[in-house]
C-alpha positions in Angstrom: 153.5 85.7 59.7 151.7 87.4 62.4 151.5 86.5 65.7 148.8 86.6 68.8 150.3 86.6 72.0 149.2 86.2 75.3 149.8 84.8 79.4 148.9 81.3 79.4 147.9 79.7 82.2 150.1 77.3 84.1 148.5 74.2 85.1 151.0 72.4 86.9 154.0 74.8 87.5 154.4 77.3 90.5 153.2 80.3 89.9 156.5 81.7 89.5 157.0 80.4 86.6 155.2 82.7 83.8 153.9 81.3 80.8 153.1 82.1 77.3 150.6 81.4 74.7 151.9 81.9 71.2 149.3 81.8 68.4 150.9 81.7 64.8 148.7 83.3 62.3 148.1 83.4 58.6 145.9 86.2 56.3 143.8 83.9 54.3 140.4 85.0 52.5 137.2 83.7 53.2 134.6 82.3 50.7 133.2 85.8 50.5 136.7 86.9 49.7 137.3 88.7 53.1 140.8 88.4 54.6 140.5 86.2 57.4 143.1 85.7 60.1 143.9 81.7 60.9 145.8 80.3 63.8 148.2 77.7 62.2 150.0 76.8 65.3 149.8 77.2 68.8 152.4 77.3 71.1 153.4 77.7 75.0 156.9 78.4 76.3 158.3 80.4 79.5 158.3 84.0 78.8 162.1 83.9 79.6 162.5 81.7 77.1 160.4 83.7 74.5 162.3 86.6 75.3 165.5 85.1 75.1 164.3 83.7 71.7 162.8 87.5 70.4 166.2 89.2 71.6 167.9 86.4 69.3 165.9 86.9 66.5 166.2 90.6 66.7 170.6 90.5 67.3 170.1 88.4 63.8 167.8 90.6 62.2 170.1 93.5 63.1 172.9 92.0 61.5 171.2 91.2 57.9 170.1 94.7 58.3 173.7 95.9 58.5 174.9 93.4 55.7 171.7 95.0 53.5 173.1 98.7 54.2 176.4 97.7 53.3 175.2 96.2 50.0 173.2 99.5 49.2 175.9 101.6 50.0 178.0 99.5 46.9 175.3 100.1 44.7 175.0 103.6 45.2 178.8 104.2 44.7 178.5 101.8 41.3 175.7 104.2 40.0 177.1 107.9 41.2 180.3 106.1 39.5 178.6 106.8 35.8 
């Protein structure tokens, strides 16, 4: 799912306190039959918080990666192995 983001606007926090605007987006097609982007959820956290949340996701992604490369590396040995 793609994602739009952007610096939201803090309304009633210091302005030390960075904000950001999180649009979550979905590819749909029109009635024409056009692919169309749609927001399906908005949201607004502290950017320290979103990057703490992006450097989690990507220590996790990292780690299937690694389980993934492992599992290849079985298959290949299985297949040479004939």
């Amino acid at each position: 799912m793609a994602k739009k983001i952007a610096e939201a606007q803090a309304l009633d926090l210091p302005a030390a306190v960075k904000q950001v605007e999180i649009k979550h987006l979905r590819s749909m097609k029109d009635e024409a039959g056009k692919d169309v982007s749609v927001v399906d959820w908005v949201e607004v956290k502290d950017v320290d918080v979103a990057i703490s949340d992006a450097e989690a996701q990507k220590a996790s992604l990292e780690a299937q990666l690694a389980e993934v490369e492992a599992e290849l590396v079985e298959y290949n040995t299985i297949k040479d192995a004939e």
